[in-house]
HTML snippet that shows the backbone in 3Dmol.js (N, CA, C, O; Angstrom):
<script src="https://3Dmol.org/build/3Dmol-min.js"></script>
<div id="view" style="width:600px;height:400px;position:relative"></div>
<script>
const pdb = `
ATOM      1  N   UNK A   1      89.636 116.096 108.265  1.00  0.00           N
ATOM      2  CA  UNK A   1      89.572 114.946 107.386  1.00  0.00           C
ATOM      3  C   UNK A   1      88.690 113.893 108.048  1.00  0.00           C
ATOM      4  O   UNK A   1      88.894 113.309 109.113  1.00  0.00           O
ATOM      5  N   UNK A   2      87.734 113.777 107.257  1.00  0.00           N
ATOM      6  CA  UNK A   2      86.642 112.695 108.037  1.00  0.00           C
ATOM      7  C   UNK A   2      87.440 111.131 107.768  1.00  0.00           C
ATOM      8  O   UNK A   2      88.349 110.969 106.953  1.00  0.00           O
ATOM      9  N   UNK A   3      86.635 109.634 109.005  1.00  0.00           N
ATOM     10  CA  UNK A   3      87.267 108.308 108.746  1.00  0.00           C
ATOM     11  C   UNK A   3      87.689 107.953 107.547  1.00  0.00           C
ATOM     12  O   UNK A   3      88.818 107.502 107.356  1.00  0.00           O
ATOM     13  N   UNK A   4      86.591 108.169 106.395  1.00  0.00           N
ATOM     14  CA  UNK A   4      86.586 107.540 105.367  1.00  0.00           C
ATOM     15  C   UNK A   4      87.743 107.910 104.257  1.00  0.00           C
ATOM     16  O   UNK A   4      87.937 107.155 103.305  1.00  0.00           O
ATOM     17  N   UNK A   5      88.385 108.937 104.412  1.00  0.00           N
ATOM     18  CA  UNK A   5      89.043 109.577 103.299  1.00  0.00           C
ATOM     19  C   UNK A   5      90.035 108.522 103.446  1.00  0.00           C
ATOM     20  O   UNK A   5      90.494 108.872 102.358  1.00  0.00           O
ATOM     21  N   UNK A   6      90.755 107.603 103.764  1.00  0.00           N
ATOM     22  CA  UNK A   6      91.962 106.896 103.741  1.00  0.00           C
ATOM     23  C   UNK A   6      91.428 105.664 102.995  1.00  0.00           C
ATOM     24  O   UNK A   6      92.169 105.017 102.255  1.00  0.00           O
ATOM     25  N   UNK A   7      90.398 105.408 103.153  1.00  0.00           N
ATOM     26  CA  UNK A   7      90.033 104.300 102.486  1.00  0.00           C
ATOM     27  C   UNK A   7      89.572 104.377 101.319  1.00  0.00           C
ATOM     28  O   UNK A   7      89.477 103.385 100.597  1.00  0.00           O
ATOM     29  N   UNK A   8      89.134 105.841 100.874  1.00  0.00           N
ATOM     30  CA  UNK A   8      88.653 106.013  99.503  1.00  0.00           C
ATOM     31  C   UNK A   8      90.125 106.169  98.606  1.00  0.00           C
ATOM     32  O   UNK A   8      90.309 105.702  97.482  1.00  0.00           O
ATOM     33  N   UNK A   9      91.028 106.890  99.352  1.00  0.00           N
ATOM     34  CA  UNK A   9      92.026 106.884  98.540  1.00  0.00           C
ATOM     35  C   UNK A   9      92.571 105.558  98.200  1.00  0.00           C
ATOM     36  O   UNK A   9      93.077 105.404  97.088  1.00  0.00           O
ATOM     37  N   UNK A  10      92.503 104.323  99.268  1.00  0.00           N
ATOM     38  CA  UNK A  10      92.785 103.168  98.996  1.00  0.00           C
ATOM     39  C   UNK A  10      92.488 102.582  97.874  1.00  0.00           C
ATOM     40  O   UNK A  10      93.188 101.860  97.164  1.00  0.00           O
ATOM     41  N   UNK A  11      91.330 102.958  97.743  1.00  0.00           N
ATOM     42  CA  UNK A  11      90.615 102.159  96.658  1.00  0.00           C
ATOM     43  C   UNK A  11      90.964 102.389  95.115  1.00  0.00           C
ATOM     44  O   UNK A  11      90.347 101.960  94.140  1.00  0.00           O
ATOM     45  N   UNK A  12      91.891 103.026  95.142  1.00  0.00           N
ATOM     46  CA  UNK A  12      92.619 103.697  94.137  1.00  0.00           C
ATOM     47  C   UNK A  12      93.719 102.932  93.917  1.00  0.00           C
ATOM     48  O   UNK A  12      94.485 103.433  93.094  1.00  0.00           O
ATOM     49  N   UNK A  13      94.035 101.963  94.338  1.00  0.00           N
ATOM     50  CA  UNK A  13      95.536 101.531  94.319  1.00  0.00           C
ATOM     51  C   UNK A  13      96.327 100.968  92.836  1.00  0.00           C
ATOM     52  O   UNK A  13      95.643 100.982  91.813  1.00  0.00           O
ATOM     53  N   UNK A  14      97.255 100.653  92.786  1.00  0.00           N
ATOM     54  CA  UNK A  14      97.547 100.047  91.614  1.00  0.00           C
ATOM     55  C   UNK A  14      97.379  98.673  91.641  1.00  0.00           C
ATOM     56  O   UNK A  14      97.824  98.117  92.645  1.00  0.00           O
ATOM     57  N   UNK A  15      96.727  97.818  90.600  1.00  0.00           N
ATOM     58  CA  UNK A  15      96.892  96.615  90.763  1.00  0.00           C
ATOM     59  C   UNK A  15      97.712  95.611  90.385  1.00  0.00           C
ATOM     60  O   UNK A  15      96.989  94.629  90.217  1.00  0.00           O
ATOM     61  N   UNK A  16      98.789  95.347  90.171  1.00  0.00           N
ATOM     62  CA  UNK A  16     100.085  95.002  90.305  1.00  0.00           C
ATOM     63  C   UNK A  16     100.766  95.129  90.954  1.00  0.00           C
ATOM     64  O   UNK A  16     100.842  96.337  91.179  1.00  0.00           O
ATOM     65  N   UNK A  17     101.847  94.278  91.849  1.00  0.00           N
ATOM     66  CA  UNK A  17     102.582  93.879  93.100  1.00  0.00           C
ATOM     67  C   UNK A  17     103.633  94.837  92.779  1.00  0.00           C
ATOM     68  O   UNK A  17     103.991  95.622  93.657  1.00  0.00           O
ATOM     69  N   UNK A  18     104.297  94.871  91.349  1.00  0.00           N
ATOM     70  CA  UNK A  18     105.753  96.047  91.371  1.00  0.00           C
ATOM     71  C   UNK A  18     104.611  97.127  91.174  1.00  0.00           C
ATOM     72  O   UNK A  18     104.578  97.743  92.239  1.00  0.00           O
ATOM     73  N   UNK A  19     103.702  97.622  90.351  1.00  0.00           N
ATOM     74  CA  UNK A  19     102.931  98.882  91.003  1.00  0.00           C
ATOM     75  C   UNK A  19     102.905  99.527  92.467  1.00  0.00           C
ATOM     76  O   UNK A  19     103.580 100.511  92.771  1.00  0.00           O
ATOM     77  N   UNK A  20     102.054  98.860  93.324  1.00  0.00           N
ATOM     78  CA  UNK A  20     102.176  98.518  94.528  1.00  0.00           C
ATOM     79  C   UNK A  20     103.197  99.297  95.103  1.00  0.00           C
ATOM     80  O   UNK A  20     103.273 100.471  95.466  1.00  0.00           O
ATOM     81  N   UNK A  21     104.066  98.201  95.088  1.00  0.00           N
ATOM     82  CA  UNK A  21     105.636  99.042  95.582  1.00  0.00           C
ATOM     83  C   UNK A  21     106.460  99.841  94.828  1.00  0.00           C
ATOM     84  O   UNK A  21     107.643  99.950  95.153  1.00  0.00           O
ATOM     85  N   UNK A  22     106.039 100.389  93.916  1.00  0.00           N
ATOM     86  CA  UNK A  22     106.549 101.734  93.335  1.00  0.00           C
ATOM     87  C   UNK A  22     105.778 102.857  93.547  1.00  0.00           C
ATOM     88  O   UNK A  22     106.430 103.901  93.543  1.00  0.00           O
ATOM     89  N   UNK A  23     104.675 102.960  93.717  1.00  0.00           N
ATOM     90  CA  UNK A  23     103.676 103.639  94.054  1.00  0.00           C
ATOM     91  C   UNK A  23     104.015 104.113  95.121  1.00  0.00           C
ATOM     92  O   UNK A  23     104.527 103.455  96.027  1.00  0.00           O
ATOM     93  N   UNK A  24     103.720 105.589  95.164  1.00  0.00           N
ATOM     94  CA  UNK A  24     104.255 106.390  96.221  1.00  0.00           C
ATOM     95  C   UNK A  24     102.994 107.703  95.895  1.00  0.00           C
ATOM     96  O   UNK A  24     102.559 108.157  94.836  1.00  0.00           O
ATOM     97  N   UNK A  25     102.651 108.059  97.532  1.00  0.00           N
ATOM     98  CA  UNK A  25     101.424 108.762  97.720  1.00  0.00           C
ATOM     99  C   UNK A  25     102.178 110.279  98.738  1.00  0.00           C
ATOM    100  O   UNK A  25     102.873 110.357  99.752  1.00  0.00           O
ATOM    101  N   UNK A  26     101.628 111.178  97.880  1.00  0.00           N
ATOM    102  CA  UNK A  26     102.063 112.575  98.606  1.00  0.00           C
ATOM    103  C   UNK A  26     101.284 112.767  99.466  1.00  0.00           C
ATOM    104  O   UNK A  26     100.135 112.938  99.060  1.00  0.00           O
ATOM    105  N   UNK A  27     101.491 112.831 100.955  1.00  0.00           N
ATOM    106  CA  UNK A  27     100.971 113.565 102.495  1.00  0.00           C
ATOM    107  C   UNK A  27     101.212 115.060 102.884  1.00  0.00           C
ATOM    108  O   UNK A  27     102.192 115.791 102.744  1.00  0.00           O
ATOM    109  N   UNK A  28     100.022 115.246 103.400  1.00  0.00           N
ATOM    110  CA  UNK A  28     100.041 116.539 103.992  1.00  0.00           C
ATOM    111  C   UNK A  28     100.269 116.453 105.108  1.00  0.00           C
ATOM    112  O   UNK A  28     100.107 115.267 105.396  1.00  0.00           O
ATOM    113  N   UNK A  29     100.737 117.332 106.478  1.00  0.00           N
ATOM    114  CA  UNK A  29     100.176 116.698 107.779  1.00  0.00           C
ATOM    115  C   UNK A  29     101.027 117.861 108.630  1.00  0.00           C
ATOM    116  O   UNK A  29     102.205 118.166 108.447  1.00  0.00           O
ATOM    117  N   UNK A  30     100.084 118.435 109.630  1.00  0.00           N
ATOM    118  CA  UNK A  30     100.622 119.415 110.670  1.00  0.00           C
ATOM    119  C   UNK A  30     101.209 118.602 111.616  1.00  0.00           C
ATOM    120  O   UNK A  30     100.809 117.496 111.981  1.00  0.00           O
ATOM    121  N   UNK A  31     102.665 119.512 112.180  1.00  0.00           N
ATOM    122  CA  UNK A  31     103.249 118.771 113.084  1.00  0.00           C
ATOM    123  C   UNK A  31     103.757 119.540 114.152  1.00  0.00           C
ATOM    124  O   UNK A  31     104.130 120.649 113.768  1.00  0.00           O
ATOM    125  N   UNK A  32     103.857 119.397 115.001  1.00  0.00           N
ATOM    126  CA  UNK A  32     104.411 120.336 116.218  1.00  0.00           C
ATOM    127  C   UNK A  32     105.755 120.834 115.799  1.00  0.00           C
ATOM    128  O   UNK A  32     106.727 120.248 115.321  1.00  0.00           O
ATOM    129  N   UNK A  33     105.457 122.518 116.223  1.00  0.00           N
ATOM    130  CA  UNK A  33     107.238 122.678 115.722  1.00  0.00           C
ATOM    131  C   UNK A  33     108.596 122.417 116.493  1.00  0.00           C
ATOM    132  O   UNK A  33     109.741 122.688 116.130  1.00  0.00           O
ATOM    133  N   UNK A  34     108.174 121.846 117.599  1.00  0.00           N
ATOM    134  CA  UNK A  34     109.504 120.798 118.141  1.00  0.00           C
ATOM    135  C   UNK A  34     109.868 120.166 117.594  1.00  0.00           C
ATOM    136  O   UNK A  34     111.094 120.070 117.541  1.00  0.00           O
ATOM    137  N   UNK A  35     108.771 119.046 116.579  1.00  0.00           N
ATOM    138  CA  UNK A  35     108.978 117.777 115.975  1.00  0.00           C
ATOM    139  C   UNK A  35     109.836 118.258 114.535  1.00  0.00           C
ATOM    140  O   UNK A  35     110.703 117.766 113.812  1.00  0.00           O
ATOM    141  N   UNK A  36     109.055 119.492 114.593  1.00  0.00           N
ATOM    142  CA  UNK A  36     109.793 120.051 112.591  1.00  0.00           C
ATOM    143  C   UNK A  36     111.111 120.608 113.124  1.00  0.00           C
ATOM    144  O   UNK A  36     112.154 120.284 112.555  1.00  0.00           O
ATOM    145  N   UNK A  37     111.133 121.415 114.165  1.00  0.00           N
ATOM    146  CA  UNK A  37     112.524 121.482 114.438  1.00  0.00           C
ATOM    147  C   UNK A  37     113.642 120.285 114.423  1.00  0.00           C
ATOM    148  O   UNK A  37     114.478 120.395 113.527  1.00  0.00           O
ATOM    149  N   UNK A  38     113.738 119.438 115.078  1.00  0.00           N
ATOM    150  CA  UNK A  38     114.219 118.168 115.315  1.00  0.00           C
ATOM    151  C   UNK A  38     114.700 117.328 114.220  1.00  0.00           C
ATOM    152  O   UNK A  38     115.765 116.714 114.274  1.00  0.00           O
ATOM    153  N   UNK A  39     113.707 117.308 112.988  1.00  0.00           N
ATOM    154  CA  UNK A  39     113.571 117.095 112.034  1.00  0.00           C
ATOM    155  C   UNK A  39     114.251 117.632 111.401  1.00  0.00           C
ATOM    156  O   UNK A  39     114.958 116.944 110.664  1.00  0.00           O
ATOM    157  N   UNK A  40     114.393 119.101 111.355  1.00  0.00           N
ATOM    158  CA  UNK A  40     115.588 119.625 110.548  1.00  0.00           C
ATOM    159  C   UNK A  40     116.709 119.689 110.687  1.00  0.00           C
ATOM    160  O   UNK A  40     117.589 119.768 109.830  1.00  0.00           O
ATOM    161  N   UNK A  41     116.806 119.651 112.158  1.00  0.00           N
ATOM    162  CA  UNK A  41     118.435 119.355 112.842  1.00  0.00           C
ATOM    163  C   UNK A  41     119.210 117.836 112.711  1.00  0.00           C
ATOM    164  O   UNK A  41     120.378 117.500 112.520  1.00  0.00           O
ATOM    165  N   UNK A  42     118.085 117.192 112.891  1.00  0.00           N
ATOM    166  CA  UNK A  42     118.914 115.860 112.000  1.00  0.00           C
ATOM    167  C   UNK A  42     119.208 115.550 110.688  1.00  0.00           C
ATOM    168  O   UNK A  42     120.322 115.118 110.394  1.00  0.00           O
ATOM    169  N   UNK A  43     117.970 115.791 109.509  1.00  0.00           N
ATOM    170  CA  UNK A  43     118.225 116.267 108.508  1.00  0.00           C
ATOM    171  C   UNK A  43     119.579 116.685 107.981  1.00  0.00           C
ATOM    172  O   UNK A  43     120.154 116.183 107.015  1.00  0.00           O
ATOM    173  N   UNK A  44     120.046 117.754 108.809  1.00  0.00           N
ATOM    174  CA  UNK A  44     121.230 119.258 108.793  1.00  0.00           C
ATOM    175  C   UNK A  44     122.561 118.316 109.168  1.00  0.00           C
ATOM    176  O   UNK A  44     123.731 118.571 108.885  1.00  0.00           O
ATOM    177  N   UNK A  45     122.116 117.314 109.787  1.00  0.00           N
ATOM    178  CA  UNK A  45     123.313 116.680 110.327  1.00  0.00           C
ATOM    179  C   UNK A  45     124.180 115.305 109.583  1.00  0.00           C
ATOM    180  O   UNK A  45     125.372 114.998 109.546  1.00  0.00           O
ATOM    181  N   UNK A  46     122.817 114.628 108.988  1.00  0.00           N
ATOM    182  CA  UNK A  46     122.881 113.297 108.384  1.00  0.00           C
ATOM    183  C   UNK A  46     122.390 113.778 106.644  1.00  0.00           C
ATOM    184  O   UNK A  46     121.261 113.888 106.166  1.00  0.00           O
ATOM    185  N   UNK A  47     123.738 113.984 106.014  1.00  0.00           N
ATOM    186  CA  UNK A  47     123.114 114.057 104.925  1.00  0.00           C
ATOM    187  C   UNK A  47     122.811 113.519 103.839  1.00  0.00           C
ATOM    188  O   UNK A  47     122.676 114.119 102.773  1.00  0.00           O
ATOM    189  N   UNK A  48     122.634 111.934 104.086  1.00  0.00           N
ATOM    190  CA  UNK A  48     121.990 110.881 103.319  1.00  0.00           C
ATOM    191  C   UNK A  48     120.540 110.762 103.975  1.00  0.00           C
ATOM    192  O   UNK A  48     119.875 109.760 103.714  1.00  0.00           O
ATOM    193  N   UNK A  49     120.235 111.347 104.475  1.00  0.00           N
ATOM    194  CA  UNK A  49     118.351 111.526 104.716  1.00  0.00           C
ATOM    195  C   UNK A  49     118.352 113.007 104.185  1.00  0.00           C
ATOM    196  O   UNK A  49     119.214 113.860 103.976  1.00  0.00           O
ATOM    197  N   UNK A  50     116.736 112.899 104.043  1.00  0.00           N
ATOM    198  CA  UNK A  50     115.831 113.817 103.760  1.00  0.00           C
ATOM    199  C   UNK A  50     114.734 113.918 104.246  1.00  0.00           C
ATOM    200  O   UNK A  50     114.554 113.162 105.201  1.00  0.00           O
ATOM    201  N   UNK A  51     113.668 114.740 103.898  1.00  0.00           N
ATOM    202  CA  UNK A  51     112.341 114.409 104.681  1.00  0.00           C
ATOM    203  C   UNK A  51     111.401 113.603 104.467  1.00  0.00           C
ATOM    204  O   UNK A  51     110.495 113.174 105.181  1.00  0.00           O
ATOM    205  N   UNK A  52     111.758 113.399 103.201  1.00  0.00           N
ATOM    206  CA  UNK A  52     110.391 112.143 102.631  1.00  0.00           C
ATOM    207  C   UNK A  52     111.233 110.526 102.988  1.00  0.00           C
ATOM    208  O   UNK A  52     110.600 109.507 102.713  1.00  0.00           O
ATOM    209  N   UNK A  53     112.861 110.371 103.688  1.00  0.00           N
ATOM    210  CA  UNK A  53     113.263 108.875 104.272  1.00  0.00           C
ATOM    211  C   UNK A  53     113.004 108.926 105.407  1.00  0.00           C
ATOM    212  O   UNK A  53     112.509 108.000 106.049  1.00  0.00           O
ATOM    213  N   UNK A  54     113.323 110.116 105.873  1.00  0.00           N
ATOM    214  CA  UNK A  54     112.944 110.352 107.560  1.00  0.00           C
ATOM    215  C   UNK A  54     111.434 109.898 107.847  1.00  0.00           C
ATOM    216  O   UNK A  54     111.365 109.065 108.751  1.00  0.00           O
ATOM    217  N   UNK A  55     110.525 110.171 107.421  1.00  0.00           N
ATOM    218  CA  UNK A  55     109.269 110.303 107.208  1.00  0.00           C
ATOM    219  C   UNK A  55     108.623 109.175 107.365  1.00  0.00           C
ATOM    220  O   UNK A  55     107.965 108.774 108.324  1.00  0.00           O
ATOM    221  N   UNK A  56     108.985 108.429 105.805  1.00  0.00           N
ATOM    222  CA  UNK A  56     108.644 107.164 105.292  1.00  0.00           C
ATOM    223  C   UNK A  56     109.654 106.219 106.016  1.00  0.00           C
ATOM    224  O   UNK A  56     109.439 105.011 105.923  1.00  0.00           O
ATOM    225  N   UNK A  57     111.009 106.760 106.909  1.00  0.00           N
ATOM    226  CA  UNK A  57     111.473 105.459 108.013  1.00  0.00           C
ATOM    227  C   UNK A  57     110.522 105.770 109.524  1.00  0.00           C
ATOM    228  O   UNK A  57     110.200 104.850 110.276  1.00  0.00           O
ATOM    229  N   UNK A  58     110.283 106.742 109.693  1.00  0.00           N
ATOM    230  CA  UNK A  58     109.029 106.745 110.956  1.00  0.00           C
ATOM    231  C   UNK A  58     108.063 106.537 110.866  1.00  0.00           C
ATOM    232  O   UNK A  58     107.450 106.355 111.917  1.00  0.00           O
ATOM    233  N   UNK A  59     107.252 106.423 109.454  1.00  0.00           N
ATOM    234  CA  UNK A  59     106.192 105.940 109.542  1.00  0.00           C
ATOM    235  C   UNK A  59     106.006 104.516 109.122  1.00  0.00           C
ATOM    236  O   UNK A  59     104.874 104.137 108.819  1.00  0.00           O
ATOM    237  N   UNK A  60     107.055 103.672 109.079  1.00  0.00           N
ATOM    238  CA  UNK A  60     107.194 102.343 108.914  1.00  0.00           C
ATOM    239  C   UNK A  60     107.011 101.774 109.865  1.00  0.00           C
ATOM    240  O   UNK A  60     106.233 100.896 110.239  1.00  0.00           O
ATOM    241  N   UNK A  61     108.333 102.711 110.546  1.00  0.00           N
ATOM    242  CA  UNK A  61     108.491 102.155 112.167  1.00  0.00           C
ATOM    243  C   UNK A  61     107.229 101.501 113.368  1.00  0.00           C
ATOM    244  O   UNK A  61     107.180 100.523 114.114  1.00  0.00           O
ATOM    245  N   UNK A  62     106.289 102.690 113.032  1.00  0.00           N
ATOM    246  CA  UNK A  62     105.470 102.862 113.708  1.00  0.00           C
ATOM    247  C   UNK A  62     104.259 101.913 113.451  1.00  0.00           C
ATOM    248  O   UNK A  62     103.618 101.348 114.337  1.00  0.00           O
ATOM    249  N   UNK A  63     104.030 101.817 112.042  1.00  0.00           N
ATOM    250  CA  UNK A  63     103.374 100.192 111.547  1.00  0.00           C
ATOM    251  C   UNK A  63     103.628  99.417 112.019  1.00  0.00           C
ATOM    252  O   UNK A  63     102.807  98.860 112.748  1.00  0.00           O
ATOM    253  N   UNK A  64     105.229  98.820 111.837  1.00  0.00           N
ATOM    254  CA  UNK A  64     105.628  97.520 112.298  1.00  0.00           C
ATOM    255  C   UNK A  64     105.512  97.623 113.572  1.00  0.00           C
ATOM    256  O   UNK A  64     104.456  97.074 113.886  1.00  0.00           O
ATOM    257  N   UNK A  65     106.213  98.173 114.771  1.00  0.00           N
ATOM    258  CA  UNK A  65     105.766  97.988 116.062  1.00  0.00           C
ATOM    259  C   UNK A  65     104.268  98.035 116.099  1.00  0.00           C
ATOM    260  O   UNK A  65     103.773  97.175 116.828  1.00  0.00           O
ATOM    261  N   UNK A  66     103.625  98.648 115.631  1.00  0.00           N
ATOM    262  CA  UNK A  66     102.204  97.971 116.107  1.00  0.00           C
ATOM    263  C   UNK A  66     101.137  97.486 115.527  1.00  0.00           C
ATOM    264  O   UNK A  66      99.957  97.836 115.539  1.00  0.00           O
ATOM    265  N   UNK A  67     102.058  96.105 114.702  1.00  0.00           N
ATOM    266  CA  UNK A  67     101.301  94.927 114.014  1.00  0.00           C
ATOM    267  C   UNK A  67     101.054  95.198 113.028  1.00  0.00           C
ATOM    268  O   UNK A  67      99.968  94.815 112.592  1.00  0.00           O
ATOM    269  N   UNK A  68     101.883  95.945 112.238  1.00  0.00           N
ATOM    270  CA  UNK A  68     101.272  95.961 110.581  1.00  0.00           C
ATOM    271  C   UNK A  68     102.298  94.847 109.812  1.00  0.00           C
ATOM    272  O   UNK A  68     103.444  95.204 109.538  1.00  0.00           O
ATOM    273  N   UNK A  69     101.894  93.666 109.523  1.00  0.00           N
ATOM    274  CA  UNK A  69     102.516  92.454 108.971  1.00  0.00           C
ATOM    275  C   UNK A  69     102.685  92.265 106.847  1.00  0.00           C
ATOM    276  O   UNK A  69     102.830  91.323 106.069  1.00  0.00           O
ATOM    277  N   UNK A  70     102.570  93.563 106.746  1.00  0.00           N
ATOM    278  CA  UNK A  70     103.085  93.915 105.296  1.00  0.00           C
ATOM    279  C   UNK A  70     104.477  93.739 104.875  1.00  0.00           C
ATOM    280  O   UNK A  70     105.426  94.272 105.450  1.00  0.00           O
ATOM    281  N   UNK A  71     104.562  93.007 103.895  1.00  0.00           N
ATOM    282  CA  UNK A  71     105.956  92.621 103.737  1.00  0.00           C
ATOM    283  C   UNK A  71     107.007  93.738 103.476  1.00  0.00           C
ATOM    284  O   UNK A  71     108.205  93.655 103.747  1.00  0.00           O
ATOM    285  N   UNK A  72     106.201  95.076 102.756  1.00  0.00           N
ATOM    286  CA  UNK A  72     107.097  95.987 102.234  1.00  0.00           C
ATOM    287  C   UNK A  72     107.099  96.929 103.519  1.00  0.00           C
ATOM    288  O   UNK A  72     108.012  97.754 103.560  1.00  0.00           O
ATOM    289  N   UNK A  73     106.272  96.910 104.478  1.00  0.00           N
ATOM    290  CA  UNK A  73     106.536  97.724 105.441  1.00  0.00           C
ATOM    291  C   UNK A  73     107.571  97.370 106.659  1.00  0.00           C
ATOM    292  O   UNK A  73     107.861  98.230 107.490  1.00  0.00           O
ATOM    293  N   UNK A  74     108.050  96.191 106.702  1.00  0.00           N
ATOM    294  CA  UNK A  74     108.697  95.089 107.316  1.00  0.00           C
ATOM    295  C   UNK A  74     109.679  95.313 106.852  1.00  0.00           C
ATOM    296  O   UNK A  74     110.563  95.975 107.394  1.00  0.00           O
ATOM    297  N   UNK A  75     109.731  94.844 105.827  1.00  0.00           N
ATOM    298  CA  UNK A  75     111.109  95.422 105.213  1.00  0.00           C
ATOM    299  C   UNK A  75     112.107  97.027 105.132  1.00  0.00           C
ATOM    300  O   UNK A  75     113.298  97.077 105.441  1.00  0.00           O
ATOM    301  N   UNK A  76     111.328  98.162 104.675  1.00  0.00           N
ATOM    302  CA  UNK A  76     111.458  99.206 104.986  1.00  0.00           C
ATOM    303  C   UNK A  76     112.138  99.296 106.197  1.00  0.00           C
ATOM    304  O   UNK A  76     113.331  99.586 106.292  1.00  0.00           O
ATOM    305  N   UNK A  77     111.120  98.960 107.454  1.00  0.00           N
ATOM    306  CA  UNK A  77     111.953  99.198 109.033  1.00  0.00           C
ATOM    307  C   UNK A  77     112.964  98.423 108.887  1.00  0.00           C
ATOM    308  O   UNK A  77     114.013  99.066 108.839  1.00  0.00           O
ATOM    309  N   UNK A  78     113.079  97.433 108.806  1.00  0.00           N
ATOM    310  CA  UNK A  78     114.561  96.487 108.672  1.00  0.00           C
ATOM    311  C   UNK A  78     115.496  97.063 108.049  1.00  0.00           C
ATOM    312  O   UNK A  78     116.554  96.957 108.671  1.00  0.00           O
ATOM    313  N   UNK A  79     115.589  97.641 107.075  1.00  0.00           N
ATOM    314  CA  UNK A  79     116.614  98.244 105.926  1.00  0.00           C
ATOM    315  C   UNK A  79     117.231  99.733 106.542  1.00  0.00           C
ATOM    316  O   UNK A  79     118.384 100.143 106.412  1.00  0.00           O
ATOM    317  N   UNK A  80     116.182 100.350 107.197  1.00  0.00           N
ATOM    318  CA  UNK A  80     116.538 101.599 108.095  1.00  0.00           C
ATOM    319  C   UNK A  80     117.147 101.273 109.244  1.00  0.00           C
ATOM    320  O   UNK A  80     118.240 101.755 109.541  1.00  0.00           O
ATOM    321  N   UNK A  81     116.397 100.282 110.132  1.00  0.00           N
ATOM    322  CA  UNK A  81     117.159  99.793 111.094  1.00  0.00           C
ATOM    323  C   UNK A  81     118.387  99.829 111.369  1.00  0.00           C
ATOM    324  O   UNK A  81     118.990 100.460 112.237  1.00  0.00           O
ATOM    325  N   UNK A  82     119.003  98.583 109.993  1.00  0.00           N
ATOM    326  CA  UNK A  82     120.204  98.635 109.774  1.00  0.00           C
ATOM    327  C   UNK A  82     121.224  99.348 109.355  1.00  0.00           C
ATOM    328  O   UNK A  82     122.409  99.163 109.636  1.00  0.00           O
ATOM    329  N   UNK A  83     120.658 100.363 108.518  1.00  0.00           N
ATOM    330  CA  UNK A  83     121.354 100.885 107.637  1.00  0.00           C
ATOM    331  C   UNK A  83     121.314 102.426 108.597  1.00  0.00           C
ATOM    332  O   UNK A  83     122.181 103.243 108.289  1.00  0.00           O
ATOM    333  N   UNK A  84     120.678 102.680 109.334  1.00  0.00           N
ATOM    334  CA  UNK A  84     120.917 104.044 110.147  1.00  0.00           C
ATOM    335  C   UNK A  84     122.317 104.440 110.814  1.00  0.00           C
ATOM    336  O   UNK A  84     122.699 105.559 111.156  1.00  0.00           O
ATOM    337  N   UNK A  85     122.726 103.672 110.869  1.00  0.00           N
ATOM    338  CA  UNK A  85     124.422 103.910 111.638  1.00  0.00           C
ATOM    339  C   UNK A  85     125.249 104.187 110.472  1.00  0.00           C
ATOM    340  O   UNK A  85     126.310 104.799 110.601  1.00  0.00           O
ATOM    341  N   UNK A  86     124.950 103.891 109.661  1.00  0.00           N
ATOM    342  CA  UNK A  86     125.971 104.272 108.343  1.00  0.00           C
ATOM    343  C   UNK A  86     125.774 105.581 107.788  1.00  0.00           C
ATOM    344  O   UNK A  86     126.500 106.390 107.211  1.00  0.00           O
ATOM    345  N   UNK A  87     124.205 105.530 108.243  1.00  0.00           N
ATOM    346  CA  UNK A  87     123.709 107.275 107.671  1.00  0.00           C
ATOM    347  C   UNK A  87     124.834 108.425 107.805  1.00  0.00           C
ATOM    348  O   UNK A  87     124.583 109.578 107.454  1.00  0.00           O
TER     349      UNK A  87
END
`;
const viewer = $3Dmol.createViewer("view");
viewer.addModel(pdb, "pdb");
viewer.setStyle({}, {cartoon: {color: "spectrum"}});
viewer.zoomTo();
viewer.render();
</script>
């Protein structure tokens, strides 16, 4: 996948704020099979996740720790944050 493909898809977005945040984009993505293992064993364990919360709570995570200042991505980690012990 060359630089540009993330930004062309960007350019696609919805333009409306509840668009926006209803809008939800399907990923592909190879992963080590430690990580898919791991993944399924928690999964197997917690069964108010799945793979697309697991997913979309690690890839929040990983925004916000390193400076992504989006309100809905901010939020997301916060809501998992909290709400993971109850899982």
């Amino acid at each position: 996948m060359d630089c540009n493909h993330l930004e062309r898809c960007m350019e696609s977005q919805p333009a409306t704020a509840s668009e926006r945040e209803s809008a939800c984009v399907s990923l592909e993505a190879e992963i080590p099979e430690v990580l898919y293992q791991g993944m399924k064993a928690f999964i197997g364990s917690n069964p108010a996740w799945d793979q697309y919360r697991l997913m979309s709570s690690a890839l929040a995570q990983f925004l916000f720790q390193n400076g992504c200042s989006e309100r809905a991505v901010t939020e997301r980690y916060l809501d998992d944050l909290f709400s993971r012990s109850q899982a």
